[in-house]
RODO-2510 file (C-alpha; in nm, 4 decimals, decimal comma):
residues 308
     n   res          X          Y          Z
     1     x    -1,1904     3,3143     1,6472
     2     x    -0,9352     3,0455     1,5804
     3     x    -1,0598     2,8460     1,8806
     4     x    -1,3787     2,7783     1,7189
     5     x    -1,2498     2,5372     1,4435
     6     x    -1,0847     2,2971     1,7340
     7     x    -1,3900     2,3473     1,8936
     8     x    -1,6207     2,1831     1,6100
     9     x    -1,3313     1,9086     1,5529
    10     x    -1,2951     1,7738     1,8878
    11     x    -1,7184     1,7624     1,8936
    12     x    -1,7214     1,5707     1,5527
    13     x    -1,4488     1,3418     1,6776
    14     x    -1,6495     1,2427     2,0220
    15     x    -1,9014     1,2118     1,8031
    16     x    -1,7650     0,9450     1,5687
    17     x    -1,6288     0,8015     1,8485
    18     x    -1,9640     0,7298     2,0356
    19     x    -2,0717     0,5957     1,7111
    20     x    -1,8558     0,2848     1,7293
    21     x    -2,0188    -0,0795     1,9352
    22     x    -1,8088    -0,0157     2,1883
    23     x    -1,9084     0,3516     2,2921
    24     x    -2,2609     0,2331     2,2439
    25     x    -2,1874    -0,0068     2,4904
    26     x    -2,0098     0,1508     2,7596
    27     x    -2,2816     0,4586     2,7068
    28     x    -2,6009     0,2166     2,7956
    29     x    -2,4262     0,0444     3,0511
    30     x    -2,3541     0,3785     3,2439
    31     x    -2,6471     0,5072     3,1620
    32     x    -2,7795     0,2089     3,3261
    33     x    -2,5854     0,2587     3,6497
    34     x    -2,3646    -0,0974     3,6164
    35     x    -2,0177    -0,1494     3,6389
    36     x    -1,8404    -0,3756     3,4059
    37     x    -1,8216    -0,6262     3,6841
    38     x    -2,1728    -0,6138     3,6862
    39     x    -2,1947    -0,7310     3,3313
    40     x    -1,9124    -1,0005     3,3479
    41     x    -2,0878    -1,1512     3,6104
    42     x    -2,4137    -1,1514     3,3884
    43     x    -2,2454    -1,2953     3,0731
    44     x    -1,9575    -1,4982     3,2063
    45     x    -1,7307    -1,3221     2,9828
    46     x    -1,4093    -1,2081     3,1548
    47     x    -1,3659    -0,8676     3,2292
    48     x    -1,0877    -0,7565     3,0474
    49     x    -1,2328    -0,9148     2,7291
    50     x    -1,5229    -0,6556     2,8144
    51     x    -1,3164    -0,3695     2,8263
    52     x    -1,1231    -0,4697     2,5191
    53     x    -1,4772    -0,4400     2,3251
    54     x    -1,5877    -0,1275     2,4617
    55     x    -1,2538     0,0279     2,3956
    56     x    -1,2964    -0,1374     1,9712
    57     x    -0,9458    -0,3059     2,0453
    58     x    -1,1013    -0,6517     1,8805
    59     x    -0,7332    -0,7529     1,8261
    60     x    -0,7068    -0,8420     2,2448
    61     x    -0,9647    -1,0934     2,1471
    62     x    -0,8901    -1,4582     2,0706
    63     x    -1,0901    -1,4015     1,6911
    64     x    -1,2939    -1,1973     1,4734
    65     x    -1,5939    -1,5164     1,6020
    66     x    -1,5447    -1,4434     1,9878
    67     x    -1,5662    -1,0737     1,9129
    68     x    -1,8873    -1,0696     1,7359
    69     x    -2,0256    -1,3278     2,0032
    70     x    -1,8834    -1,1330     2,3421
    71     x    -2,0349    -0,8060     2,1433
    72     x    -2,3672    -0,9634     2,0960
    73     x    -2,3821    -1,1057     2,4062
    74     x    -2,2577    -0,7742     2,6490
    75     x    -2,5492    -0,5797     2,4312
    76     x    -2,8194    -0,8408     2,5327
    77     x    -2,7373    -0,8550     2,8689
    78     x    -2,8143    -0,4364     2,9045
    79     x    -3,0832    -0,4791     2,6781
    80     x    -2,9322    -0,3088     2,3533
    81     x    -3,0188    -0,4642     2,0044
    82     x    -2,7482    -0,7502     1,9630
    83     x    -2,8226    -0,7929     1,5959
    84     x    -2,7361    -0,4031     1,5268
    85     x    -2,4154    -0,4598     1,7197
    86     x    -2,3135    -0,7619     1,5919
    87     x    -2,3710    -0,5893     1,2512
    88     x    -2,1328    -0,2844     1,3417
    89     x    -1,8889    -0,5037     1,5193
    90     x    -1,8338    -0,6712     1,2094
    91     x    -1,8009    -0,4194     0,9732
    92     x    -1,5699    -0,2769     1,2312
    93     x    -1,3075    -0,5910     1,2120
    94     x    -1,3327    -0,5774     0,8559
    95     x    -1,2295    -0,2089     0,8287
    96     x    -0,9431    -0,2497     1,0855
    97     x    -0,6462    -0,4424     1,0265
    98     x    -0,7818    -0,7607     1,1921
    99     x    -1,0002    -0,7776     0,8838
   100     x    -0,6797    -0,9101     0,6899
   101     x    -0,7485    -1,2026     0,8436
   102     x    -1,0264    -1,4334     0,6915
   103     x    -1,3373    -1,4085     0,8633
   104     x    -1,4439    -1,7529     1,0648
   105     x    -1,8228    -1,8151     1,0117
   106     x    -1,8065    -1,9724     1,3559
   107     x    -1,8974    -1,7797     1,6311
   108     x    -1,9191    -1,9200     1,9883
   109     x    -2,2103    -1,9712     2,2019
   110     x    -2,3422    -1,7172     2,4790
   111     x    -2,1613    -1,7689     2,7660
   112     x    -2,4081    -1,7171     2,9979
   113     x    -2,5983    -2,0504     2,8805
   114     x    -2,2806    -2,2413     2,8535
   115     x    -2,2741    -2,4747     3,1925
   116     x    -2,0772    -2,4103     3,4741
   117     x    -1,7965    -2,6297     3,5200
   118     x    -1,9399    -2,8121     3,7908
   119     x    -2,1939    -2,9245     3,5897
   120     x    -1,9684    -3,0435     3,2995
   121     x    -1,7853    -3,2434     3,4877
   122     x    -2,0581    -3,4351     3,6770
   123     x    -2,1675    -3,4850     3,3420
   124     x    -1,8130    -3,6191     3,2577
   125     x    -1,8459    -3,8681     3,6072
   126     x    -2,1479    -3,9912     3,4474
   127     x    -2,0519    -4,0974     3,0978
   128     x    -1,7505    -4,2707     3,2701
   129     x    -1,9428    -4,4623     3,5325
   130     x    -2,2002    -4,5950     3,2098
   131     x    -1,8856    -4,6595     2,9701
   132     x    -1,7087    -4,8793     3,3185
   133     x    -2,0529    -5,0388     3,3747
   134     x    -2,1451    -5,1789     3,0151
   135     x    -1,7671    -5,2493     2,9507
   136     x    -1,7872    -5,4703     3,3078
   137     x    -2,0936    -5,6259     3,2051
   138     x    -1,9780    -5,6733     2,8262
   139     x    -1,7021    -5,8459     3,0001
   140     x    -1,9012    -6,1187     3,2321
   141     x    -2,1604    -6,1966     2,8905
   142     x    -1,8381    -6,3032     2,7043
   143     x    -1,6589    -6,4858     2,9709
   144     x    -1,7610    -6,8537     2,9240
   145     x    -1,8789    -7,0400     3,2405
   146     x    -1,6476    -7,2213     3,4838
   147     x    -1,6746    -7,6085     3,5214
   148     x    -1,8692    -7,5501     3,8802
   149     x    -2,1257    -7,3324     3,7232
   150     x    -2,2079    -7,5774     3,4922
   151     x    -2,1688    -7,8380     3,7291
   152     x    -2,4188    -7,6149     3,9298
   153     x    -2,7168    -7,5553     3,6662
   154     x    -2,7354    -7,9013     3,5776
   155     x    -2,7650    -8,0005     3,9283
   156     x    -3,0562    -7,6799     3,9801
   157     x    -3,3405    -7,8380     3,7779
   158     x    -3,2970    -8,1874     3,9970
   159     x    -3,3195    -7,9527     4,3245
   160     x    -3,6178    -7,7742     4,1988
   161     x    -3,7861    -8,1484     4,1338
   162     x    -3,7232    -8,3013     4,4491
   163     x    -3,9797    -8,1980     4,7343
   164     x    -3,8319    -8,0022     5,0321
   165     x    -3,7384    -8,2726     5,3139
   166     x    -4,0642    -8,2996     5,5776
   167     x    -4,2969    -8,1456     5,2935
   168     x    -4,6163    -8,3247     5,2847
   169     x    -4,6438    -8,5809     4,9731
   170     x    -4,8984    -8,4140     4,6558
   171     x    -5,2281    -8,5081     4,7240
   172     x    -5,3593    -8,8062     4,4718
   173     x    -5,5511    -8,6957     4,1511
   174     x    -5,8987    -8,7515     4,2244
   175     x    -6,0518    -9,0433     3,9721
   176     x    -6,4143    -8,9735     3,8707
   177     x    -6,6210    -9,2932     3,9111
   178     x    -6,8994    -9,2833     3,5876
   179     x    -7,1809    -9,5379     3,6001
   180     x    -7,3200    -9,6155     3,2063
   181     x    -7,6487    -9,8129     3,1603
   182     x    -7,5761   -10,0601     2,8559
   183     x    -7,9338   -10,1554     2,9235
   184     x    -8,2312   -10,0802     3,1301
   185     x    -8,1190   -10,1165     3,4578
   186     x    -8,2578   -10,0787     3,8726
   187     x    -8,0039    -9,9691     4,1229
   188     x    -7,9248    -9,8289     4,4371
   189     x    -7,5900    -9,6891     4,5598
   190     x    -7,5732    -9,5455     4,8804
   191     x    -7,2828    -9,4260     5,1344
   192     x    -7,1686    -9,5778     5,4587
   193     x    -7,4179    -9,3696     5,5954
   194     x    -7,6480    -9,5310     5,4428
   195     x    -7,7760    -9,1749     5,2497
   196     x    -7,9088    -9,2860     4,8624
   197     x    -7,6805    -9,0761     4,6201
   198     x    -7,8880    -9,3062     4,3169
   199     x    -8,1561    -9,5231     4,3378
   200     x    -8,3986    -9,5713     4,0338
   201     x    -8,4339    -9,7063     3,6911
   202     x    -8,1422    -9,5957     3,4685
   203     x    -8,2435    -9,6098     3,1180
   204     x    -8,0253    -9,7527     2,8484
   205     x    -7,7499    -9,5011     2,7484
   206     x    -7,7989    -9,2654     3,0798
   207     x    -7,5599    -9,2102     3,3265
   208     x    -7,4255    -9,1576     3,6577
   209     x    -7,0898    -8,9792     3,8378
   210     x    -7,0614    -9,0720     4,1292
   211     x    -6,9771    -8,7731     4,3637
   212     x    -6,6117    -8,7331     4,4922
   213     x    -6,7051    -8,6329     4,8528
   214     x    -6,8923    -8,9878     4,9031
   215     x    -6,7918    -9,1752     5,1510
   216     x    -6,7185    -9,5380     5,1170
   217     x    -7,0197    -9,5716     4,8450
   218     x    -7,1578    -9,8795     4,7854
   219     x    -7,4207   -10,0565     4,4672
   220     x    -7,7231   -10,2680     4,4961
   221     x    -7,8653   -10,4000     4,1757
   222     x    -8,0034   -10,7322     4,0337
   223     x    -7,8301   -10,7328     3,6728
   224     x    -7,4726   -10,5709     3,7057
   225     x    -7,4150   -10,7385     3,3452
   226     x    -7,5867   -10,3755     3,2776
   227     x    -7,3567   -10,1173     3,4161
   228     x    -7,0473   -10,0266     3,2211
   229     x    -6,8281    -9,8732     3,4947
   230     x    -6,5368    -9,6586     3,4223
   231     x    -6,2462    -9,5260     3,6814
   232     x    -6,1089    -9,1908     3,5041
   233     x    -6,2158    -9,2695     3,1544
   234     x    -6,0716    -9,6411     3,2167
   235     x    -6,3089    -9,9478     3,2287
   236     x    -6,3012   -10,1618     3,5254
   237     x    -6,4447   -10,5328     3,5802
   238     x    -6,7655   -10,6131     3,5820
   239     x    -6,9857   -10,5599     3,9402
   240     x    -7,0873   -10,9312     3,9399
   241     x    -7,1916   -11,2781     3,7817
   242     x    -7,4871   -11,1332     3,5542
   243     x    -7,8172   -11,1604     3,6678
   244     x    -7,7110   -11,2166     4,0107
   245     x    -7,7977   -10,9872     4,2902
   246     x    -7,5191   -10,7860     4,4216
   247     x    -7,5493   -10,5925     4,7281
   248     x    -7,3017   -10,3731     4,9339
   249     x    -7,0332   -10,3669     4,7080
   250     x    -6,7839   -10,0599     4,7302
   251     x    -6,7565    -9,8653     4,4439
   252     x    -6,5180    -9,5889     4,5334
   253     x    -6,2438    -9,5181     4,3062
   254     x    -5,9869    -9,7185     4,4625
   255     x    -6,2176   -10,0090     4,5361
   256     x    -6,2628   -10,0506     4,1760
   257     x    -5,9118    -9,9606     4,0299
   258     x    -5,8062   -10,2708     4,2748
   259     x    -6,0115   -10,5112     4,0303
   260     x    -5,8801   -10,6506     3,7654
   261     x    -5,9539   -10,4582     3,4392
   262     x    -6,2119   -10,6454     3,1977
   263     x    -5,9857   -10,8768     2,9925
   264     x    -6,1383   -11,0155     2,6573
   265     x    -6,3814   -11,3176     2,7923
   266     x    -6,3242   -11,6153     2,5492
   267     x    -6,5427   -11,7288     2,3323
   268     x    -6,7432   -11,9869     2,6202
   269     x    -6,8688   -12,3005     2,5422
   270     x    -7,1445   -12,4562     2,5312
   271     x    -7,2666   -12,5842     2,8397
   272     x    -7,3509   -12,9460     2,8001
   273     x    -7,7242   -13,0381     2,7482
   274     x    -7,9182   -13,2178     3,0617
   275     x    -7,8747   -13,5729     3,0335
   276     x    -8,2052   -13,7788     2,8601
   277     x    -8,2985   -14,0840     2,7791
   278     x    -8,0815   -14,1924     2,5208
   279     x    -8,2537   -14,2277     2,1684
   280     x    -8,2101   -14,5612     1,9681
   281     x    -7,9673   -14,5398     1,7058
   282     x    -8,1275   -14,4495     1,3657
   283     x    -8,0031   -14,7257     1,1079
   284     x    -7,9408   -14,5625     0,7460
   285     x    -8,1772   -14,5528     0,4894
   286     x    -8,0331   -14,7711     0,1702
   287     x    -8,3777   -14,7185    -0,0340
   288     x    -8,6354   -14,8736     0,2063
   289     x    -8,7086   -14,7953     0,5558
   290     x    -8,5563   -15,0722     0,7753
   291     x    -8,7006   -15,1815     1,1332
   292     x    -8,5365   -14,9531     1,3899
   293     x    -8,5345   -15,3418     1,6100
   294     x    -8,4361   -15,6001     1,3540
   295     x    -8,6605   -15,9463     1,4309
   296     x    -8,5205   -16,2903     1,3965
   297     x    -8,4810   -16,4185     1,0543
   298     x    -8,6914   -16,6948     0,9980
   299     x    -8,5657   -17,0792     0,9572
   300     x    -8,4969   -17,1522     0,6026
   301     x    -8,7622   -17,3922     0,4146
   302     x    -8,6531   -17,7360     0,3348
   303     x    -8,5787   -17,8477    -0,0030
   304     x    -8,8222   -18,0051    -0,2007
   305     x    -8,7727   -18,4027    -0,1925
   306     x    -8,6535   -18,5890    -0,5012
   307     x    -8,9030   -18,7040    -0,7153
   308     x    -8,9272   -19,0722    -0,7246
***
């Protein structure tokens, strides 16, 4: 009959003893069929930090933050409720004499998402190479040019203008030759083909551009005095004497640009009238209208004679 009392306390001690977060532990992970290796290498926690929870020793730990966080993480790695065992591994600490020590509210991440090493320090090459690279290229933005590179991108612009040697020269501009009628005006202007690129009456104010592909184009008119002929927007001289016949005259672009511009004629003057027969000279008028041919006086009278 005495055995019966041991009996009951040795039950109500397992019992209180399965009740702490490490027997709950250790009892799913059994019951699960793992080994504590097996749930080291799931977490990443070393092993005899795992045994040191399921056996409640919390003081082989490095803090009362690592035990909570090794704790939470061993019970969601066998699928246990972590926030439940967090809970009793806390109130555990604080009822043991760890809990002297004040509580940390810092508790470290899971393990198993913290990255290998590997990875960190890859990650560590990287940062290095970027810090070497902008501090090179920090360097060469602040270092002021040497006397040759200056020397150099003066000279580059002067390069870049000068044509490559054998390159062919730039084609001229092409000068559009424009034909204005100042007046009414016939004309024909044809190429050395003789093929008619105008021929007709050009009213006053109309007018003509000459095409660029014409070849060697020439003008036939009777009153160039007309035409107001300009060479890319410039004026050129005039096609001939006015009202004088021209014909065959080239009128390309640099046919006309090789005449002189139209200067400012002077002021002409008056061409002297064809000679006549000279008028006689008009004698002024002093009150009566004298003889334009004076006649011969006549002989004065003799005096009277002397009376006797």
């Amino acid at each position: 009959m005495a055995e019966q009392p041991e009996l009951e306390t040795g039950a109500v001690a397992s019992d209180a003893q399965a009740s702490t977060p490490g027997a709950k532990l250790r009892a799913a992970r059994e019951a699960q069929g793992l080994s504590i290796q097996d749930v080291a290498t799931r977490t990443r926690i070393a092993q005899r930090q795992l045994e040191a929870i399921e056996r409640d020793d919390y003081s082989a730990l490095p803090g009362i933050p690592y035990a909570v966080g090794f704790a939470r993480a061993y019970a969601r790695s066998i699928g246990l409720d972590e926030v439940a065992i967090a809970a009793d591994v806390r109130n555990a600490v604080h009822n043991s004499d760890l809990g002297a020590n004040r509580y940390e509210a810092f508790e470290p991440a899971d393990p198993a998402r913290v990255p290998s090493r590997a990875l960190a320090w890859t990650a560590a090459a990287i940062v290095v190479l970027l810090v070497a690279g902008f501090t090179i290229w920090r360097t060469q933005m602040l270092t002021p040019p040497t006397e040759q590179q200056i020397v150099a991108e003066q000279a580059r612009p002067a390069a870049a203008d000068r044509p490559a040697p054998g390159a062919p020269a730039p084609a001229p501009v092409a000068q559009t030759v424009v034909f204005t009628a100042t007046d009414d005006v016939w004309l024909r202007i044809y190429d050395e083909a003789g093929e008619r690129l105008k021929d007709g009456l050009m009213k006053k104010g109309e007018s003509f551009t000459l095409p660029d592909s014409a070849r060697n184009p020439m003008i036939l008119t009777g009153r160039p005095q007309a035409l107001a002929v300009t060479v890319g927007g410039k004026p050129v001289a005039p096609l001939g004497a006015p009202d004088r016949t021209i014909s065959d005259v080239p009128v390309s672009a640099a046919a006309l640009l090789a005449r002189a511009a139209p200067a400012a004629a002077p002021a002409a003057a008056p061409s002297p009238a064809p000679a006549a027969r000279q008028a006689p000279p008009v004698q002024p008028v002093t009150g009566s209208v004298a003889p334009a041919i004076p006649e011969a006086a006549p002989a004065p009278a003799a005096p009277p004679a002397a009376p006797e």
